[in-house]
C-alpha positions in Angstrom: 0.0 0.0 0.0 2.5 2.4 1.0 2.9 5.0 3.7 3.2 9.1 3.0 1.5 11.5 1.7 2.0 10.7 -2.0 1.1 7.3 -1.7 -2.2 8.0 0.3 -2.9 10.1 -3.4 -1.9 7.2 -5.0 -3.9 4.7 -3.7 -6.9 7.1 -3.9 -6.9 7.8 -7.1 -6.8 3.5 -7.6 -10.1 3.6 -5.7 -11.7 6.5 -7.4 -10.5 4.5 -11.0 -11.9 1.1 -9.3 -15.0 3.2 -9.2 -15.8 2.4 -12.8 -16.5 -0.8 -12.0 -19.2 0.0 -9.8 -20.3 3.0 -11.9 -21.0 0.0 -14.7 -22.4 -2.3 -12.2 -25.1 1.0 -10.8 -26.0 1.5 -15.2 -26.3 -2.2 -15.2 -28.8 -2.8 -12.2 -30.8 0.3 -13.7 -31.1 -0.9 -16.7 -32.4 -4.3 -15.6 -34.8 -2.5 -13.4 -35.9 -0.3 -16.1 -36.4 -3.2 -18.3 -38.7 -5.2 -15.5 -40.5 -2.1 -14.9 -41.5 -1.4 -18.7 -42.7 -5.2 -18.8 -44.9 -4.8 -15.6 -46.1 -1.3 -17.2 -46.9 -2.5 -20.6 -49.4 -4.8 -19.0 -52.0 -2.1 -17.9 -50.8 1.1 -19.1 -52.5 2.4 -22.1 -51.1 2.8 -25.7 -51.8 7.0 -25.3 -49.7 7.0 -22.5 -46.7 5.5 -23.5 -47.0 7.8 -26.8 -47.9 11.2 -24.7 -43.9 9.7 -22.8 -42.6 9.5 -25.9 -43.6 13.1 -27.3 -42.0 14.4 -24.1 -39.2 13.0 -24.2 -38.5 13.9 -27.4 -39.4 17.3 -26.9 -37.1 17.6 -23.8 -34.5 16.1 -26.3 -34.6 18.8 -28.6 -34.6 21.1 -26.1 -32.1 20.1 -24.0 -29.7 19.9 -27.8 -30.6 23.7 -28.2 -29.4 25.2 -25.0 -26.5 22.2 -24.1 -25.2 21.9 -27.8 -24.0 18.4 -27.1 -26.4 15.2 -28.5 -25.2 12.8 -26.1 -25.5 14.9 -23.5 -29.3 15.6 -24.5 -29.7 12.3 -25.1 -29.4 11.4 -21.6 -31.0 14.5 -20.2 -34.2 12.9 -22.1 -34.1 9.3 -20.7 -32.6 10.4 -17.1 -36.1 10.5 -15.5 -37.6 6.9 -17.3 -36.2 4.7 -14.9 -38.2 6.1 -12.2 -41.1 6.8 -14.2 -41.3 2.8 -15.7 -41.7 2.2 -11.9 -43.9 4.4 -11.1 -46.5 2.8 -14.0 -45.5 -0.7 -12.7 -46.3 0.1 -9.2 -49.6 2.4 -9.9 -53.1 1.4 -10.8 -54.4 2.0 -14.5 -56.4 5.0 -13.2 -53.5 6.9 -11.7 -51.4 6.0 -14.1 -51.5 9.4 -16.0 -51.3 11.6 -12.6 -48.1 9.7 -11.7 -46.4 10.0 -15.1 -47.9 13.1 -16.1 -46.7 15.0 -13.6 -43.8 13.0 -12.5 -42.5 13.2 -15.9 -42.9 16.6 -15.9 -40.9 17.4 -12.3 -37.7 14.6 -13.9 -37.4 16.7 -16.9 -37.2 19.8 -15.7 -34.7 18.8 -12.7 -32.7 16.8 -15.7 -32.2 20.2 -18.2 -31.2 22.1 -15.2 -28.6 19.0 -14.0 -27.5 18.7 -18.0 -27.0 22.4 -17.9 -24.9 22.1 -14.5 -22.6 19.2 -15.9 -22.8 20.8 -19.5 -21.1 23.9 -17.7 -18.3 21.8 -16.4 -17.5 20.1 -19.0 -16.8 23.8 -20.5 -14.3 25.0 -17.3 -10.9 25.0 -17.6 -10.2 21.6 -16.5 -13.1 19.6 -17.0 -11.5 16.4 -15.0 -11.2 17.8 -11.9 -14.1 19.5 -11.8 -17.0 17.2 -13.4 -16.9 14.9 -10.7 -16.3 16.8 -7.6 -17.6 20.2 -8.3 -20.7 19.3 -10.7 -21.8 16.1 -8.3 -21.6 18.6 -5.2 -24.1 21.1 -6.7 -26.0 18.5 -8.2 -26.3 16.9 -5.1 -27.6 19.4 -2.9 -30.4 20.5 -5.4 -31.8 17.3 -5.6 -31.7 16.9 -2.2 -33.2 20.3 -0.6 -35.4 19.2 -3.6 -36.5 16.1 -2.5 -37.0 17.4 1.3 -39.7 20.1 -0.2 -41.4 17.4 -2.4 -41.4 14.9 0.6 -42.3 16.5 4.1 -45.4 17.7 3.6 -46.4 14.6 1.5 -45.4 12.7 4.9 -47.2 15.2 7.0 -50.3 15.2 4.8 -50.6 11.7 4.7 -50.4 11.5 8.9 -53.7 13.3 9.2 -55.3 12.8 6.1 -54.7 9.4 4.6 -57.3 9.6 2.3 -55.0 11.5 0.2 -53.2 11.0 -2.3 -50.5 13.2 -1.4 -47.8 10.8 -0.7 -48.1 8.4 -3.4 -47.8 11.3 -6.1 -44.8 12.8 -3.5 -43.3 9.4 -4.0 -43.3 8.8 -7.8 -41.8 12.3 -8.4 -39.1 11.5 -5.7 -38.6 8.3 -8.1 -38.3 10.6 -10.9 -35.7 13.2 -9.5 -33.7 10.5 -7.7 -33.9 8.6 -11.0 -32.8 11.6 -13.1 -30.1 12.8 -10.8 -29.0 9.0 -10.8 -28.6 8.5 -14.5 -26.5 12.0 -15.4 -24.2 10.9 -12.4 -23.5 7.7 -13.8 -23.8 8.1 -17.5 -22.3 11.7 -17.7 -18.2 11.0 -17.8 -18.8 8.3 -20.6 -19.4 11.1 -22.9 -17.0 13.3 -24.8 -16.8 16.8 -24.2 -13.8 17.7 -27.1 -12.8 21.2 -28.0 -15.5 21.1 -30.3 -17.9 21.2 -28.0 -16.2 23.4 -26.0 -16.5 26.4 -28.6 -20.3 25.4 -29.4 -21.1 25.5 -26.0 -19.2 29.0 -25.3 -21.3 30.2 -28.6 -24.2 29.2 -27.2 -23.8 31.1 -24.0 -22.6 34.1 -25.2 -25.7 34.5 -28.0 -27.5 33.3 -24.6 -26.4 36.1 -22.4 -26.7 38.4 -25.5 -30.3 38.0 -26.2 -30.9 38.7 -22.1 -28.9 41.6 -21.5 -31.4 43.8 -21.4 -33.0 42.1 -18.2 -29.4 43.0 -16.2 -30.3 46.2 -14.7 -32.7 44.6 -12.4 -29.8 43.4 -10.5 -29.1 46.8 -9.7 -31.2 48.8 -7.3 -32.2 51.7 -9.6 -33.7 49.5 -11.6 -34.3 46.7 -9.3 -36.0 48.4 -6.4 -38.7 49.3 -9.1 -39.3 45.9 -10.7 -39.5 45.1 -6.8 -42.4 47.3 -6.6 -44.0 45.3 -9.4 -43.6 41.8 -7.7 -45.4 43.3 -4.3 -48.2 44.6 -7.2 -48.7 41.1 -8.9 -48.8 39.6 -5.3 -51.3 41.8 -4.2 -53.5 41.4 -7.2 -52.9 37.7 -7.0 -54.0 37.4 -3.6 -56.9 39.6 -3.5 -58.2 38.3 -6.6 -58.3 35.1 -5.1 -60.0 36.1 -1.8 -63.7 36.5 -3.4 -63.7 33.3 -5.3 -63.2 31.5 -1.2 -60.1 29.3 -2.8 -58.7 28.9 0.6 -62.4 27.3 1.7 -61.7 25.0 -1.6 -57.5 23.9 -0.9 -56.9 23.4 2.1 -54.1 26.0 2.8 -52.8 25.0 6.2 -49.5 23.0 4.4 -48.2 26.3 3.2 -46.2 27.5 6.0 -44.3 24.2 6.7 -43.7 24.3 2.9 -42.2 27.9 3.2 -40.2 26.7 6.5 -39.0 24.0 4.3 -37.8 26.3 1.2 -36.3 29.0 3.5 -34.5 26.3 5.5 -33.5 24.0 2.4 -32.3 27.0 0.1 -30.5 28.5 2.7 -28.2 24.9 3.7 -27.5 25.2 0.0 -26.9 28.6 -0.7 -25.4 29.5 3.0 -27.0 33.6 2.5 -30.4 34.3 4.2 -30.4 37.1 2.1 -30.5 35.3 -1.8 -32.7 32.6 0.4 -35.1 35.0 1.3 -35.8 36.2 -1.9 -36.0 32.4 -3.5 -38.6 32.0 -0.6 -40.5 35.1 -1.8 -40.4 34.9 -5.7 -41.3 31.1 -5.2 -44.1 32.7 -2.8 -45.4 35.0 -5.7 -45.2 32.3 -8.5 -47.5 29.9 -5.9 -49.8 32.9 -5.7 -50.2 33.2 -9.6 -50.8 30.0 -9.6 -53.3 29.9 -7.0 -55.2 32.4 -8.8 -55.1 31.0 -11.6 -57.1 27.8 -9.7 -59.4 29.8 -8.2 -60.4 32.3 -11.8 -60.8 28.5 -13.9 -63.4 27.1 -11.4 -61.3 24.0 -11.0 -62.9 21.3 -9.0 -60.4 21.0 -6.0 -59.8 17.2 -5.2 -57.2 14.7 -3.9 -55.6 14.5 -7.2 -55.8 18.7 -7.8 -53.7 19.0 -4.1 -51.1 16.2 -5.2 -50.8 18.0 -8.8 -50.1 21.4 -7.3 -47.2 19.7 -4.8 -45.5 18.4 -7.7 -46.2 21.9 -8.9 -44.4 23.7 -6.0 -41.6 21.3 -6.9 -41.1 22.5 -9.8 -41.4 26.4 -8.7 -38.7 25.2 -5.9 -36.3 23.6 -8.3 -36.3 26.6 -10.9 -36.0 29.5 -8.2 -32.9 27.1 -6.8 -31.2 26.8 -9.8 -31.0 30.1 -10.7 -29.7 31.1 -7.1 -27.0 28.6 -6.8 -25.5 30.2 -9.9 -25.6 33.6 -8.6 -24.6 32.6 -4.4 -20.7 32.5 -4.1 -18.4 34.5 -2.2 -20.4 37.6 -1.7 -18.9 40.3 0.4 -21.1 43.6 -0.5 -23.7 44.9 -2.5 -22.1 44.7 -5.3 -20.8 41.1 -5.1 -24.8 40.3 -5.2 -25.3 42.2 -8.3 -22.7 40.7 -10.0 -23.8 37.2 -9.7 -27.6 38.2 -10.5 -25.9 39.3 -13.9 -24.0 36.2 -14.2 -27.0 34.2 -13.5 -29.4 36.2 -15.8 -26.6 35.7 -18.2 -26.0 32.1 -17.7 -29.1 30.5 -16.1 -32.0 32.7 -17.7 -32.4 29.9 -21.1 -31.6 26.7 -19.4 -34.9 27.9 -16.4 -37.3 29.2 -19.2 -36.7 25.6 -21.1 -36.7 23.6 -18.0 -40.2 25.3 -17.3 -41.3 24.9 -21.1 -40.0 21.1 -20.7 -41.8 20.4 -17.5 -45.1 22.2 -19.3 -45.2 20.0 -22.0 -44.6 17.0 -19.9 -47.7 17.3 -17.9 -49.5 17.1 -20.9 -50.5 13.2 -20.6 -52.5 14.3 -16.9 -53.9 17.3 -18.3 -55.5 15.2 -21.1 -58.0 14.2 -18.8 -57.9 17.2 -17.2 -57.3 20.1 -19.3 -58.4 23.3 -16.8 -56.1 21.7 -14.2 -53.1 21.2 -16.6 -53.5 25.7 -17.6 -53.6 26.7 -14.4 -50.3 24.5 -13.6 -49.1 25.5 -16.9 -49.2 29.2 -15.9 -47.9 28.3 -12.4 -44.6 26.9 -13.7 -44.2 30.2 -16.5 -44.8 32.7 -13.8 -42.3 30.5 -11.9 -39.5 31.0 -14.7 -40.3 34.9 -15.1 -40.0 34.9 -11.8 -36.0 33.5 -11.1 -34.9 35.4 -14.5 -36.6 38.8 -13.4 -38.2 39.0 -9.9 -35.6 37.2 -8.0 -32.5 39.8 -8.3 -34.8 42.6 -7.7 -36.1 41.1 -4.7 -32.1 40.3 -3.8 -30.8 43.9 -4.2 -34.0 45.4 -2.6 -33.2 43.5 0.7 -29.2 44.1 -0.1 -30.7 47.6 0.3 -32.5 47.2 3.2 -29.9 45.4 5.1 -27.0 46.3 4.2 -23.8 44.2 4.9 -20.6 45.2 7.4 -18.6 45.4 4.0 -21.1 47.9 1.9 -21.8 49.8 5.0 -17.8 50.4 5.5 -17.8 50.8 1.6 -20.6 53.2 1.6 -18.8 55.1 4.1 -15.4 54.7 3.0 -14.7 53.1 7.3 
């Protein structure tokens, strides 16, 4: 084995290339699962749902192709989330079949074009073998995980007092689905190529990216941002007393709200580490909910078991875009102006892989909305006001309270201390 320091690194970095062994072994088992899943499935799942899965995921394909430039890559974006989702129709009766795809499918596409996007980044850094594996896996991790703990809690707590819900079994299958997607793009990821070519695609790409959203960078600065602040409180207001007359909080029960805004504030702050940029994912998450719960209560939608598990999947969604987009503009921020900068960066970066997650997780609800078409708008305009809301709402609402509470550093800046 070998003693020192240089034979520790050694022998690590045997175990770590030992690890493709077991990295084979993990596609391998998935695979067969995958396979005895889509035998069990194909016994009681109907012939429209198995086409509506394979519209989506060739949608989220040629999606994921446009923002990450890189097929393979896109490739398995698309087929991350199946594994979980050939369980999920194994497990679930024929009549909740589209409900647990539908929107399952929906939540493990969207998570997967924001993962691709994460890994698609490191593959374009300046050494792509260092950091792929530690630095992409790390971020990866912690958003499927702070993920995972909004989608599940209040399934769990719902469940305790009412179990005549369907709440958890919906929370499950789109736990299946993220855990599934982050599972395959951790395995399947370093078997692809990332050349030079790529490289100078990808850097294309994100430049005519950050191009076409310029114009959006002022609200990251509070000129600018303190008004488009001012516009968010607006749109809340009307939101929410718009819904007041129409006695949607007599239809949905409402009670679960603040343990899931406990759960956001608590989750997005253990990844992002600021109260600050967490705070304002809690709030711009809160005013995308709020469209959305308008939206409900102006389409008459008959509120039932299924409506409540379809708007937690919802929230999901809402959670994971608002996330995203913060974890690309948290870092080491010291002043005010540290916070603007990484609004910009993530306006510049982040703005075209949230707005085709959301339009990806749209079209992937599709199969449950065929049934249920009112239900599948009003979610629809959930998850848009939730992408309008990371690329515009959340740095206002960031430098307003960077405003507002000023740090040691800007305050000694401001001041020249």
């Amino acid at each position: 084995m070998g003693i020192g320091r240089r034979a520790f690194h050694r022998n690590v970095r045997a175990r770590f290339e030992g690890l493709e062994h077991f990295r084979l072994i993990a596609l391998g088992v998935l695979g067969c699962l995958s396979f005895a899943g889509l035998i069990v499935a194909g016994r009681h799942t109907p012939l429209f749902l198995w086409a509506y899965i394979a519209v989506s995921c060739s949608v989220a394909f040629l999606a994921a192709a446009f923002v990450l430039r890189h097929t393979g890559l896109a490739a398995l974006v698309a087929c991350a989330p199946l594994p979980g989702i050939l369980a999920v129709l194994a497990a679930m009766p024929e009549r909740d079949a589209p409900l647990g795809a539908g929107c399952c499918l929906g939540l493990g596409l969207a998570v997967s074009v924001l993962i691709g996007d994460v890994i698609g980044g490191a593959a374009t850094g300046e050494d792509p073998r260092e950091r792929m594996p530690g630095w992409a896996a790390r971020t990866n991790g912690r958003l499927t995980a702070a993920i995972l703990v909004v989608l599940l809690v209040p399934a769990l707590a719902y469940a305790y007092f009412f179990p005549g819900y369907r709440y958890l079994e919906v929370a499950a299958a789109g736990a299946l689905a993220l855990v599934s997607a982050a599972m395959v793009l951790r395995l399947g990821s370093p078997y692809l190529e990332y050349g030079e070519d790529y490289v100078a695609r990808a850097n294309r790409s994100r430049e005519r990216f950050a191009r076409l959203f310029s114009p959006l960078l002022p609200v990251a600065r509070p000129r600018f941002g303190f008004s488009v602040f001012g516009i968010a409180c607006v749109m809340a207001s009307i939101a929410f007393f718009g819904a007041q007359p129409l006695r949607v909080a007599s239809a949905i029960d409402l009670w679960p709200i603040p343990l899931v805004g406990v759960l956001v504030a608590v989750s997005s702050h253990m990844v992002l580490r600021d109260w600050r940029r967490s705070l304002a994912v809690l709030l711009s998450s809160a005013l995308a909910v709020q469209v959305g719960v308008w939206a409900f209560a102006h389409a008459g939608v008959p509120v039932s078991s299924a409506t409540l598990a379809t708007l937690l999947i919802v929230v999901a969604i809402v959670f994971a875009l608002q996330l995203s987009d913060a974890q690309e503009a948290s870092g080491v921020i010291a002043t005010e102006d540290d916070a603007a900068a990484g609004s910009e960066r993530a306006i510049e970066t982040k703005a075209m892989p949230v707005c085709v997650a959301s339009v990806v997780g749209i079209q992937a609800m599709l199969p449950f909305g065929g049934g249920d078409l009112p239900t599948w708008d009003c979610c629809a305009v959930t998850i848009a006001a939730a992408a309008i809301s990371a690329v515009l709402f959340q740095p206002a609402i960031v430098i307003t309270i960077e405003g507002l509470v000023p740090r040691a550093a800007t305050i000694a800046a401001r001041y020249r201390l």
